[in-house]
TIBAGU-686958 format. One record per residue: z, x, y of N, C-alpha, C in turn. Coordinates in steps of 0.05 Angstrom, whole numbers, plus 32768, in hexadecimal, padded with zeros to 4 digits. Each point is the difference from the previous one (the first is absolute). Layout:
! TIBAGU-686958
ZXYZXYZXY
...
***
This chain:
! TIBAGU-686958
7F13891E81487FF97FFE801C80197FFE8011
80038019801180177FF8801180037FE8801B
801D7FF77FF97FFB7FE5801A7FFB800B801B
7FF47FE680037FF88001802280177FF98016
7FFD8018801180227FFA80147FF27FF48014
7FFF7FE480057FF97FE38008801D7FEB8006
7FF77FF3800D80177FF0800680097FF07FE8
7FEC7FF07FF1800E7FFA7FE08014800A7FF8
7FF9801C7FFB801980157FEF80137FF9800C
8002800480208015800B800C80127FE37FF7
7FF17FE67FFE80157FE28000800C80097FE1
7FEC800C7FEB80087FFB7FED801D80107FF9
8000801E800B8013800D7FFB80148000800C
7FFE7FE6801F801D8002800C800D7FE77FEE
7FED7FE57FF1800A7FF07FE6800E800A7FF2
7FF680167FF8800B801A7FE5801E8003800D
800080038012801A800F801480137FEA7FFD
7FF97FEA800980187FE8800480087FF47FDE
7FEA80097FEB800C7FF67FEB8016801A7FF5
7FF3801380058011801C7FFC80277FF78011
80047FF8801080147FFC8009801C7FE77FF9
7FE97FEF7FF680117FE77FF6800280107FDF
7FF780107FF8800B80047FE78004801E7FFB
800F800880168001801E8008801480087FE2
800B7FF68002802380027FE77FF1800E7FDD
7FE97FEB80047FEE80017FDC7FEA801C8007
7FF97FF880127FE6801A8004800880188002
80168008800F8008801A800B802080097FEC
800E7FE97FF5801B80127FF77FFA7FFE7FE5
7FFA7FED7FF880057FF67FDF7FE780127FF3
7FFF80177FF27FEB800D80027FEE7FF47FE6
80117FFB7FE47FF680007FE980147FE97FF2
80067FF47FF180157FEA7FF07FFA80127FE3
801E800A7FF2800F7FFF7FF280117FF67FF9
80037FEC7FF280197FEC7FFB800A800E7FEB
802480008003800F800E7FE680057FF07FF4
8008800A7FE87FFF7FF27FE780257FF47FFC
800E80078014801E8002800880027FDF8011
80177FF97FF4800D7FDF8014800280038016
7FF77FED801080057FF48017802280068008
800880028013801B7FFE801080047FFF8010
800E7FE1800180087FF98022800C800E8017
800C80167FF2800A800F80197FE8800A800E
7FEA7FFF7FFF7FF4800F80177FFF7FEF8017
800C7FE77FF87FF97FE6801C801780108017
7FFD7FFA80158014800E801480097FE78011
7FEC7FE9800780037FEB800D80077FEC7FF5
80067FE7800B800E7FEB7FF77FF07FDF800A
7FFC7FEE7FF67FF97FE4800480067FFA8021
7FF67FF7800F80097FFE80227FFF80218015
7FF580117FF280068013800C7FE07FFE801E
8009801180127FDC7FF680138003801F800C
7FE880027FFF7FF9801F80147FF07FF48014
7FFD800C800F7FF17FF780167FF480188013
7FE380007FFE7FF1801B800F7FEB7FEE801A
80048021800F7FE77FFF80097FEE80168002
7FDA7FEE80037FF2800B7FF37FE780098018
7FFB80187FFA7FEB8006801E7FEB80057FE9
7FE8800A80127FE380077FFB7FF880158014
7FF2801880037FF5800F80147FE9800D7FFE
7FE7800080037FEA800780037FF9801F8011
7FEF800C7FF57FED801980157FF47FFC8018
7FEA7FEA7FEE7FF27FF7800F7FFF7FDF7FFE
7FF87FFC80177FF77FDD7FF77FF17FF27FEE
80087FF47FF87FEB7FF17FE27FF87FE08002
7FE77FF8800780027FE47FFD800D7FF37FEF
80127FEB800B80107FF07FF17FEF7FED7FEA
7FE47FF6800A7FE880017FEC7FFE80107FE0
8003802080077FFB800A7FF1801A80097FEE
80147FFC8009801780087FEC80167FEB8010
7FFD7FE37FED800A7FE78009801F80067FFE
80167FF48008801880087FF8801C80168004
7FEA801E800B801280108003801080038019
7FEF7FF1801580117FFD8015800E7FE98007
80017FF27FEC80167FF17FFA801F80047FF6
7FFA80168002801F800D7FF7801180078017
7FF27FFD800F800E800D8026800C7FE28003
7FEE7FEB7FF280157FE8800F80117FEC7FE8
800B801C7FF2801F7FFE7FF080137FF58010
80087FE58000802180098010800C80007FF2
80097FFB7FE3800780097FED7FF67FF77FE0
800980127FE3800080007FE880087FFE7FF1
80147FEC7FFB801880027FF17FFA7FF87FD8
800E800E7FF480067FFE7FE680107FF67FF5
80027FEC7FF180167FEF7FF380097FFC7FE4
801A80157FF87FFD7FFD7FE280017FE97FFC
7FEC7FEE7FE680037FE47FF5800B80047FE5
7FFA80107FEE801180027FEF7FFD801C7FEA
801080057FEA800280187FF080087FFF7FE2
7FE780047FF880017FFA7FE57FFA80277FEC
801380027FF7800680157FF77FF880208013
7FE680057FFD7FF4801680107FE77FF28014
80087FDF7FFE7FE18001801880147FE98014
7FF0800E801B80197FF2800F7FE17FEC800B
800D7FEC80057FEA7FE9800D800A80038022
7FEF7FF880127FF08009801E7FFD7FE8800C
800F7FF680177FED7FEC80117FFB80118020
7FDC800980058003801080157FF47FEB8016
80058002801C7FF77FED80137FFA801B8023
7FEE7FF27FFD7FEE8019801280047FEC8022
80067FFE800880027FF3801C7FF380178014
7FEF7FEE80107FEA800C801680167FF3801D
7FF0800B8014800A7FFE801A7FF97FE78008
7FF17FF67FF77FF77FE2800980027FED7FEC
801B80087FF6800D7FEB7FEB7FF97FF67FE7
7FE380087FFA7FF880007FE28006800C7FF0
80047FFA7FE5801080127FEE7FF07FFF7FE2
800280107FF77FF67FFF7FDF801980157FED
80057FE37FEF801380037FEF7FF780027FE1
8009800D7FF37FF380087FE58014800B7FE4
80047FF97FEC800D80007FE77FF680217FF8
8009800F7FF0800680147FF9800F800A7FDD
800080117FFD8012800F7FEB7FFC80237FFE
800F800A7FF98000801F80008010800A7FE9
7FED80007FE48017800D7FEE800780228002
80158005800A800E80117FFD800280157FED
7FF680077FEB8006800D7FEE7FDB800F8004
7FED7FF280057FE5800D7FFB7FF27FF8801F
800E7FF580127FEC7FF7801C7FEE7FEB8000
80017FF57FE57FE07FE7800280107FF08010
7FF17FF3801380037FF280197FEA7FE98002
80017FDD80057FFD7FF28008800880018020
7FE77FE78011800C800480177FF7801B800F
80027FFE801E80028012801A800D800E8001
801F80067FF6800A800A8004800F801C7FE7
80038012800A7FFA80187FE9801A80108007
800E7FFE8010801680188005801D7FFF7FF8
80017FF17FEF801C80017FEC7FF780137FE9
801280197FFE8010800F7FEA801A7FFA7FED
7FFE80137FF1801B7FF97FE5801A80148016
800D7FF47FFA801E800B8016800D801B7FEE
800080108010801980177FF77FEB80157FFC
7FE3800580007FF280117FFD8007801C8011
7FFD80127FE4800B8021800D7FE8800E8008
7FFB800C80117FEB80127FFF7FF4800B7FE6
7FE4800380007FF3800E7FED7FFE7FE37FEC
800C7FE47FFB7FFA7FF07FF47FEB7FEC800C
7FEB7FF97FEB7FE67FF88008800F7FE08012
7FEF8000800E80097FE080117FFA7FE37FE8
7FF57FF97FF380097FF37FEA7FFB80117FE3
801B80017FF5800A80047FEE7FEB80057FE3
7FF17FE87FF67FEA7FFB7FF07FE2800A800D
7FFA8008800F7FF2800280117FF880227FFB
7FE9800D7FFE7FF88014800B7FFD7FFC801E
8012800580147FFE7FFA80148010801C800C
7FF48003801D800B80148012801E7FFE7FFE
800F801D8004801A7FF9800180088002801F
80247FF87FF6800B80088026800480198005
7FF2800780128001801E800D802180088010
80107FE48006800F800E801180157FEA8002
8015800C800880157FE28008801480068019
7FF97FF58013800D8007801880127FE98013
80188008800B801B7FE580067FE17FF5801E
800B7FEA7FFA7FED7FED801F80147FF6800B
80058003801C80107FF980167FFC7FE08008
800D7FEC7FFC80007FE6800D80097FF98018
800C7FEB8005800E7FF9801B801D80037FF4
80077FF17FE88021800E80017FFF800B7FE0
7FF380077FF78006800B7FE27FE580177FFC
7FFE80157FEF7FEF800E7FF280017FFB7FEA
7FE37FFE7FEB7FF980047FF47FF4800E7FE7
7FFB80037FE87FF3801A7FF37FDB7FEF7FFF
7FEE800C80097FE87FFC7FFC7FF580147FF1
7FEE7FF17FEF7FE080177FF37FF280028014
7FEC800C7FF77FF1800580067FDF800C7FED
7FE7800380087FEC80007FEC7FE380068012
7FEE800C7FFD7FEA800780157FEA80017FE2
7FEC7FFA80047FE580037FFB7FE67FFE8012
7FF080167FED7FE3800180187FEF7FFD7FEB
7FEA7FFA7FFB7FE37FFC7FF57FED7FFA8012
7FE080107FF07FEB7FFB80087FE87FE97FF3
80007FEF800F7FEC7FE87FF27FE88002800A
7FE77FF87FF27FE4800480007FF47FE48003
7FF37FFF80107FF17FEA7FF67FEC80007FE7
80017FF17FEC7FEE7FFF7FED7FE77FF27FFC
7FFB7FFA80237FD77FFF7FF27FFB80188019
8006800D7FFE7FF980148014800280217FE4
7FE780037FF67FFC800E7FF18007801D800A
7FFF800A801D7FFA80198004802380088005
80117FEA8001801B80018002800A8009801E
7FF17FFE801380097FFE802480137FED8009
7FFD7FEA7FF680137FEE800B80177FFE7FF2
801E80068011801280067FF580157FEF8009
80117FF87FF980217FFC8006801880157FF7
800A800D8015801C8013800080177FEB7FFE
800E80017FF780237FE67FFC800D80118001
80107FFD8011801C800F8005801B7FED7FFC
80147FFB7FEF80127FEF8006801B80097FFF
800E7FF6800F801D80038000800F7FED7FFC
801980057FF2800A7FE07FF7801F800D8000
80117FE7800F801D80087FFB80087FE37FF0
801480077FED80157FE27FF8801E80088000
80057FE88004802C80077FFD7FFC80077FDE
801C80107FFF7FFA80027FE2800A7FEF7FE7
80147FFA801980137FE17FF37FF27FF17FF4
7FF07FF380147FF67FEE7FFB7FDF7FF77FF3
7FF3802080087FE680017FFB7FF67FF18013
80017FED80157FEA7FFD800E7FF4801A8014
7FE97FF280097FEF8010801080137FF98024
7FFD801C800B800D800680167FF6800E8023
7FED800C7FE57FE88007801B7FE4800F7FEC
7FED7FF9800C7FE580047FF87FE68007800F
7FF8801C7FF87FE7800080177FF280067FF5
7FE4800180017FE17FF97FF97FF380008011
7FF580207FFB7FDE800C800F7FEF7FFE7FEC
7FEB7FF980117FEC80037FF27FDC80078010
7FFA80137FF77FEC800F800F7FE480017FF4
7FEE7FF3800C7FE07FFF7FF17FEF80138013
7FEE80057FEE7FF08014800C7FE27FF38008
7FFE7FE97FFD7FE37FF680047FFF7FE07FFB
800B7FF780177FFF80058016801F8015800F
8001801180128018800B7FFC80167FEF800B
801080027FF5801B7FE48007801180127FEE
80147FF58012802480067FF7800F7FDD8007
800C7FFF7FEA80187FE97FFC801780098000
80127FF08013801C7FFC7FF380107FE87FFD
800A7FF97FEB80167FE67FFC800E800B7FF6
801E7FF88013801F80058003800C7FE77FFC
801680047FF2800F7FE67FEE8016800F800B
80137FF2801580247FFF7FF880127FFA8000
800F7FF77FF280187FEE7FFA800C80068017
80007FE6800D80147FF48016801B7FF17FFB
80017FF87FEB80167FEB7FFA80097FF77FE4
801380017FF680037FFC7FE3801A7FE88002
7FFA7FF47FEB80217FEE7FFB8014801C7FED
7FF5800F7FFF801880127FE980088019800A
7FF98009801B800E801080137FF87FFC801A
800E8006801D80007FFC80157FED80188009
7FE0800080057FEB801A8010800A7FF88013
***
């Protein structure tokens, strides 16, 4: 029996939407896990103990969406900032303290890890890479994972940089929707330094067909302790 396009659905699938986004990194890049049978190596770490990035983070809509029905997403407009804090690095998994500060001074702070060699990730936060990646090499190493498409110098305030770069698109279905109409399109773009592997800039559309809606959340590093943006 196909679903009924009713206001239910519509809460249920903009839910679908906001969980789709807090775990955009697992759903959309990491396609399949292959772990190699090859050692761990710390060189893929690029960052260091005290290191902090610091972004900011928007949200943009088609159309309007009750804040009712997809709690959270316009909570991203009142980012005044996101900063990331290496806590520490133990061979290939680097440990994360991330702290989300709103405009009206509330903040949510949260523990983390990101092993490096395959992407399993604890924690919010997902945009650290292994450092020195060449084009055509998968973004983690152990990982059946997408590779970097590209590596291009990024202009700062007084220094350039070498950045990756990496794009993926997929089509998601809803799965109690037998007749397969209700869809999610993912478009993503992702830049990192290559030095260092963190994340640098990030964008994420995302387009449903029922109800029709288009998303975007934009991530970008404003501030680092380890070069002058």
């Amino acid at each position: 029996m196909a679903i009924k396009k009713n206001g239910s659905h519509k809460k249920l699938i903009i839910a679908i939407v906001l969980v789709a986004i807090i775990s955009i990194a697992t759903a959309a890049i990491v396609y399949t896990y292959q772990k190699s049978s090859s050692s761990s190596k710390a060189e893929f770490v690029g960052v260091h103990v005290g290191d902090v990035f610091t972004y900011n983070i928007t949200g943009s809509c088609s159309d309007p969406v009750p804040n009712t029905d997809y709690p959270g997403f316009y909570q991203l407009n009142d980012t005044q900032y996101y900063k990331v804090t290496v806590s520490g690095v133990e061979g290939t998994t680097v440990s994360l303290i991330t702290d989300w500060v709103f405009q009206n001074g509330t903040d949510i702070q949260q523990p983390g890890t990101i092993d490096l060699s395959n992407g399993d990730t604890t924690g919010s936060f997902w945009g650290l890479y292994p450092a020195n990646l060449k084009v055509s090499q998968p973004i983690y190493p152990y990982n059946n994972t997408v590779p970097v498409n590209a590596t291009i110098t990024q202009t700062y305030a007084t220094t350039t940089r070498q950045s990756n770069f990496y794009h993926v698109s997929t089509t998601q279905y809803y799965a109690n929707d037998p007749t397969k109409s209700t869809q999610r399109v993912l478009y993503d773009e992702i830049w990192f330094d290559k030095q260092t592997g963190i994340l640098t800039g990030f964008s994420d559309i995302e387009q449903y067909n029922n109800p029709q809606l288009e998303l975007q959340v934009i991530y970008i590093l404003t501030n680092t302790t380890v070069w002058n943006v």
